[in-house]
Structures are given as C-alpha cells and as structure tokens.
N, C-alpha and C positions, 0 to 999 in steps of 0.2 A: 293088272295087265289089260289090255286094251281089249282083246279078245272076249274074256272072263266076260268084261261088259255088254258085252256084243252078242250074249251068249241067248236071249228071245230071237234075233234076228238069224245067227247061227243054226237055229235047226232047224230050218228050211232048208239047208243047204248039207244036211246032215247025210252021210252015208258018200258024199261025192267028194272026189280028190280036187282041190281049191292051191292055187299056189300062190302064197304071203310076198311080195315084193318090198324091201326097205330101200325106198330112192335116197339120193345124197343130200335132199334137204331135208331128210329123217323123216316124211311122211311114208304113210303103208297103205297098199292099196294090195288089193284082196281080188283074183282073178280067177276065171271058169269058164277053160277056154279062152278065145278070142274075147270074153265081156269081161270088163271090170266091173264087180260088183261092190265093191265098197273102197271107200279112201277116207284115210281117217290122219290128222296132223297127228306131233307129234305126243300134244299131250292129250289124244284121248279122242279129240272131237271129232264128231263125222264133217267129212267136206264133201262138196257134189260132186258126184262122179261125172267122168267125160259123157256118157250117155244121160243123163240131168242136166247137162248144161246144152248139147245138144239139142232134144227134148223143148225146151223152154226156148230156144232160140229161131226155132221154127213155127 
C-alpha cells in the first residue's frame, strides 16, 4: 500500500488528522487543512505537489 511506503515521511505528520483524497484519474493526494502535502500516482510514485511546483515557478 502506498501508505505503508510512506511510512519515514508519515511520522512527521503523526498524532494529526490528515484527510486521503482518491481523484478520478486514480491519483491520491494527502491534505492538512488548506495544504496538500503529498500526491502520489497511481502506482506508488510521489508526484509534486501544487505548493512544489508553485515554489519552483517563482
């Protein structure tokens, strides 16, 4: 599971309520509050998140 994987990155984030989104092209992106903090395709990979690509674009 995608998660399981994720699971060094994960406990940074541990103790706080996060809520899992599965959009309709089967990617998952991982939110806390207003900030998306992770987005990951469908088979596993991390992809950059809107604040990463933002970020970089300025």
């Amino acid at each position: 599971m995608i998660l399981r994987s994720k699971a060094v990155e994960a406990a940074r984030w541990e103790g706080c309520q996060v809520t899992v989104h599965r959009h309709l092209d089967d990617t998952i992106s991982i939110g806390f509050g207003p900030h998306e903090i992770g987005r990951f395709a469908p088979d596993g990979q991390t992809l950059k998140t809107e604040n990463e690509n933002s970020e970089r674009e300025s």
